[in-house]
C-alpha positions in Angstrom: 0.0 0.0 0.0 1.2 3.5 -1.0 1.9 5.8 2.3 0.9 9.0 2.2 4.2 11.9 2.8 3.2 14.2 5.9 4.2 17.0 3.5 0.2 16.6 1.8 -1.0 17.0 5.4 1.1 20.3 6.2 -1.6 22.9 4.8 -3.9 21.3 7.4 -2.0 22.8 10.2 -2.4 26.5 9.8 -6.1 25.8 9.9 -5.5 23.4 12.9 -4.2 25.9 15.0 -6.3 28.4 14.2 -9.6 26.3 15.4 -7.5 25.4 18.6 -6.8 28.8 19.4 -10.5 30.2 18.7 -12.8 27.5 19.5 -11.0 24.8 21.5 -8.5 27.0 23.8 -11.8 29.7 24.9 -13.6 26.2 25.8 -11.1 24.7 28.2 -10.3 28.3 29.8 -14.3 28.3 30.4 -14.5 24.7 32.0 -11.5 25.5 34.0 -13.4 28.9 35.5 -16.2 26.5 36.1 -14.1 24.4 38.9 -12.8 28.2 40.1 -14.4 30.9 42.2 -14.7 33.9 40.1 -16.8 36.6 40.9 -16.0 40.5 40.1 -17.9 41.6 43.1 -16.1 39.6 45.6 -12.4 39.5 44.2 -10.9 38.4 47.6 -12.1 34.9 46.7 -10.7 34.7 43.3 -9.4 31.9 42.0 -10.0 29.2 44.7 -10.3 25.8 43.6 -14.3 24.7 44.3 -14.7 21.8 42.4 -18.2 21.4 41.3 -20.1 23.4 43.4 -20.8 25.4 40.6 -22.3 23.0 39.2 -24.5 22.0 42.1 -25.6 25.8 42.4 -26.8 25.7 39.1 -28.9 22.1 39.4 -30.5 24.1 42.2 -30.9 27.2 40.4 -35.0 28.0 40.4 -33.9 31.2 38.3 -32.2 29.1 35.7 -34.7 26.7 35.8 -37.0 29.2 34.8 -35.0 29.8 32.0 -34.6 26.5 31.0 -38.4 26.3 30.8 -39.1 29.7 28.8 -36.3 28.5 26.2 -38.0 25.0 25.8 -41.4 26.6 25.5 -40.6 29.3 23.1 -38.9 26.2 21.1 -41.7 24.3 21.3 -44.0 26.9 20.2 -41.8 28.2 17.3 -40.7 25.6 15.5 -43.9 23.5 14.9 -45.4 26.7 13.8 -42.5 27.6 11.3 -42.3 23.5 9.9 -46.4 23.8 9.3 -46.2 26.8 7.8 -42.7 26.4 5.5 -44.2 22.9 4.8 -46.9 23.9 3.3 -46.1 27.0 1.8 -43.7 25.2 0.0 -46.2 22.4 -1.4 -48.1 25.0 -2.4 -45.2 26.9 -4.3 -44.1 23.9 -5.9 -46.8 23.7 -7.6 -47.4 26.8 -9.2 -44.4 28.2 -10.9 -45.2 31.4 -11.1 -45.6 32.4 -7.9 -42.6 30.7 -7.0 -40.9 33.1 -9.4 -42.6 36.5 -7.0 -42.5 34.7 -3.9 -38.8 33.2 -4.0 -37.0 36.7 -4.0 -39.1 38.3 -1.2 -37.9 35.1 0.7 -34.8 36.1 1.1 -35.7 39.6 2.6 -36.3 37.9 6.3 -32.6 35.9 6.1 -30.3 38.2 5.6 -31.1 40.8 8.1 -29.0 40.5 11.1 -30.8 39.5 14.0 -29.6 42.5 15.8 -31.8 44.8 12.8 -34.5 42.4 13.0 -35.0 42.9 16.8 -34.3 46.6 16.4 -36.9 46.8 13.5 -39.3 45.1 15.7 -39.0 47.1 18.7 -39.3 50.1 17.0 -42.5 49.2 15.0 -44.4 47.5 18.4 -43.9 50.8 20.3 -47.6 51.7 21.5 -46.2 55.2 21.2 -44.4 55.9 18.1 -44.6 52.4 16.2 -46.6 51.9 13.5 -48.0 48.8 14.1 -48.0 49.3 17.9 -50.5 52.4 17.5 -52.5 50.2 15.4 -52.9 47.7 18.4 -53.3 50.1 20.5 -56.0 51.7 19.0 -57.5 48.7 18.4 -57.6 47.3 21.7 -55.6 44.4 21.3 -52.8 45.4 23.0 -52.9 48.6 24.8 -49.6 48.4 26.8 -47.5 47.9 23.5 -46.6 44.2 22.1 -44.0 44.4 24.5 -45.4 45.8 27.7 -46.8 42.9 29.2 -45.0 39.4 29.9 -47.3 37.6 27.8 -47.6 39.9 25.0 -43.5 40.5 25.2 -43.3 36.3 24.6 -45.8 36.3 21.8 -43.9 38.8 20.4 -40.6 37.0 20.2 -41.9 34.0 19.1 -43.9 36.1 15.8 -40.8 37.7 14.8 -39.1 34.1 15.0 -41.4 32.9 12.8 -41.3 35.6 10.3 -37.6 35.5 10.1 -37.0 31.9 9.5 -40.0 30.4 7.9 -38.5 31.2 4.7 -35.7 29.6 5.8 -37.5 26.3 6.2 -39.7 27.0 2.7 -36.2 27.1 0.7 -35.0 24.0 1.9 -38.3 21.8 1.4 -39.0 24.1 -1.5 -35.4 22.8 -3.0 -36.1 19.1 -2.0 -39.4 19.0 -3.3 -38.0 20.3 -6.9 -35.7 17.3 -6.4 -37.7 14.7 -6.1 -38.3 12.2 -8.8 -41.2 12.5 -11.1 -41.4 8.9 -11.6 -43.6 7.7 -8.0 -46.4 10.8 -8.4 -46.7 9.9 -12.5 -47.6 6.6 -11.0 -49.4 7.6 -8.2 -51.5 9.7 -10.6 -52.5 6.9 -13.0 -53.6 5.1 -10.2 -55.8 7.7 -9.4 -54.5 8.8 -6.0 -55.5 11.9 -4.6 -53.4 14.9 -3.8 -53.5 14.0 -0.3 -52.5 10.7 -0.8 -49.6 11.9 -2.8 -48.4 13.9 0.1 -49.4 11.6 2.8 -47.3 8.5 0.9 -45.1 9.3 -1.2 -44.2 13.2 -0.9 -43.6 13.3 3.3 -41.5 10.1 3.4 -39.2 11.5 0.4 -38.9 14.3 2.8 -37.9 12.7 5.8 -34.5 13.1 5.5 -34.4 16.7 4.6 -37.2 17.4 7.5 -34.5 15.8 9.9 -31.3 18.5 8.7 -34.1 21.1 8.9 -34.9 20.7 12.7 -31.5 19.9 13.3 -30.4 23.4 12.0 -33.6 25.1 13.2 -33.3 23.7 16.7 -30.1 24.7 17.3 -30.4 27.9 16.2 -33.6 28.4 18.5 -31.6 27.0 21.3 -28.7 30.1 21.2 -30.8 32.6 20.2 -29.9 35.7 21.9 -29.8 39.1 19.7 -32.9 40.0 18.8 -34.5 39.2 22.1 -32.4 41.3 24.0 -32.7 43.8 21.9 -36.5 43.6 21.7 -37.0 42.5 25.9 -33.9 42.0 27.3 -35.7 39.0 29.1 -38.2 41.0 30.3 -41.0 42.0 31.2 -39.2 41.0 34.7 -37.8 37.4 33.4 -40.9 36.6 30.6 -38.3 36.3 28.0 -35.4 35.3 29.7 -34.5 32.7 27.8 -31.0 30.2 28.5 -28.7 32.7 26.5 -30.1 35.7 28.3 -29.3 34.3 31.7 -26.4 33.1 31.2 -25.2 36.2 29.8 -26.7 38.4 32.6 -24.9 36.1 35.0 -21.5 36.9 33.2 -21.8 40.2 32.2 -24.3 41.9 34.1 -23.7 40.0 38.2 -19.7 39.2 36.9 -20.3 36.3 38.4 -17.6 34.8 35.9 -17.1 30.8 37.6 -20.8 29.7 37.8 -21.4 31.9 34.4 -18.8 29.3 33.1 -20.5 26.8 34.6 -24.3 28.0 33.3 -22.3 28.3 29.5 -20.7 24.8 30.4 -24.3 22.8 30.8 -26.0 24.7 27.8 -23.2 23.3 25.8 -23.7 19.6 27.2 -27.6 20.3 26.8 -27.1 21.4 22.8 -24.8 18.4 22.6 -27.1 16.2 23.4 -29.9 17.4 21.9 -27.8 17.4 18.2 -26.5 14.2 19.1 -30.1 13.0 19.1 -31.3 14.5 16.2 -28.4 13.1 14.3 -29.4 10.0 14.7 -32.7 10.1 14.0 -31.5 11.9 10.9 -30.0 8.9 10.0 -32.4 6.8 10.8 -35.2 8.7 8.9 -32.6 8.6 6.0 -32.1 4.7 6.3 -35.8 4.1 6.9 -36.4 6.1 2.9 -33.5 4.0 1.7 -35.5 0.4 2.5 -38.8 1.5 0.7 
């Protein structure tokens, strides 16, 4: 067998490096403040070795807990909403060329603002005072304290401008799949005489297994950081409506300086995503294999 010089494995090293110094190095220096007392506010008791007690204060965190379950409600919420709608939007684009040919360009509007605009944008329009469409709700009735005044309002909110964002997001990607497919099966399926929803229900949806697996994998884990245009928008509030997993942890960092069990709070989202991906990918996979045997 013919061994492979080192010298066509030299370019890789550059890049190497660079991920070790950007990505892995800022990881172990965070699990490392984990084990460490580190707190801005009481610097006396810097850098003391505390094992996982960090860790055991956040287990018994009710404020992160709290968290925990606004960001898995939000998720659960949100994404459902955005795979119905992108679903069937693009079915329903798929089928009708030209509005595929209006509606594809104006997709792309939502995805390539920066969350930070979006959240701006959002803010600005929802004020009961100024905002266009917040003076609409207002005098309406339906939401007199602004979109944003009231924790329930403030939630519904975030989860809208979610959904407007990155719906089209979703519609691309089974819009491109769906293009994709073979015409062979609904040829078929039509000589048979099957209805459209038998189409869908048999043939279309498990073609699109796979691809509906990559999409929540990318979609959840998105959800799950999400961070700049709530904080713009809330900043977690009203009080802690909206304080999502990112928002805490970052207020623990950045806003108490409680650097050690911020570490430790950015430490278990990580495990948390991991897991979660880890998951998904396998079902991915599975999904796949399951298309493969029919």
């Amino acid at each position: 067998m013919r061994k492979t010089s080192w010298g066509a494995y030299q370019w890789l090293v550059p890049m190497l490096l660079f991920l070790f110094v950007i990505e892995l190095w800022p990881f172990l220096v965070m699990l490392d403040q984990s084990v460490h007392y580190l707190s801005y506010t009481q610097p006396t008791k810097n850098g003391a070795f505390i094992g996982l007690d960090n860790y055991r204060k956040a287990v018994h965190d009710d404020d992160l807990f709290h968290s925990v379950s606004v960001t898995l409600l939000y998720m659960l919420i949100a994404l459902p909403i955005e795979f119905l709608l992108g679903l069937a939007l693009a079915v329903l684009i798929s089928s009708h060329m030209i509005l595929k040919r209006i509606v594809m360009p104006l997709l792309l509007i939502p995805m390539i603002l920066a969350p930070v605009v979006v959240g701006l944008v959002a803010r600005l329009n929802l004020n009961a005072d100024f905002g266009l469409l917040g003076i609409m709700l207002r005098e309406l009735g339906i939401a007199p304290e602004g979109m944003l005044g009231t924790p329930l309002n403030a939630f519904i909110t975030i989860i809208a401008v979610d959904v407007w964002q990155w719906t089209p997001f979703l519609i691309m990607i089974f819009l491109a799949a769906i293009l994709g497919m073979p015409r062979e099966p609904f040829e078929a399926a039509l000589v048979e005489g099957a209805g459209r929803w038998q189409i869908f229900r048999r043939i279309m949806l498990p073609l699109l297994g796979p691809v509906m697996g990559v999409a929540l994998l990318l979609r959840l884990t998105d959800a799950f950081k999400i961070f700049d245009q709530v904080f713009i928008m809330t900043g977690g509030g009203p009080g802690v409506a909206t304080e999502l997993l990112t928002i805490f942890a970052y207020k623990v960092n950045f806003v108490y300086w409680n650097l050690g069990y911020g570490s430790a709070v950015v430490s278990l989202l990580f495990f948390i995503s991991f897991v979660l991906t880890f998951v998904l990918m396998k079902l991915t996979a599975r999904l796949g294999g399951g298309v493969v045997a029919r």
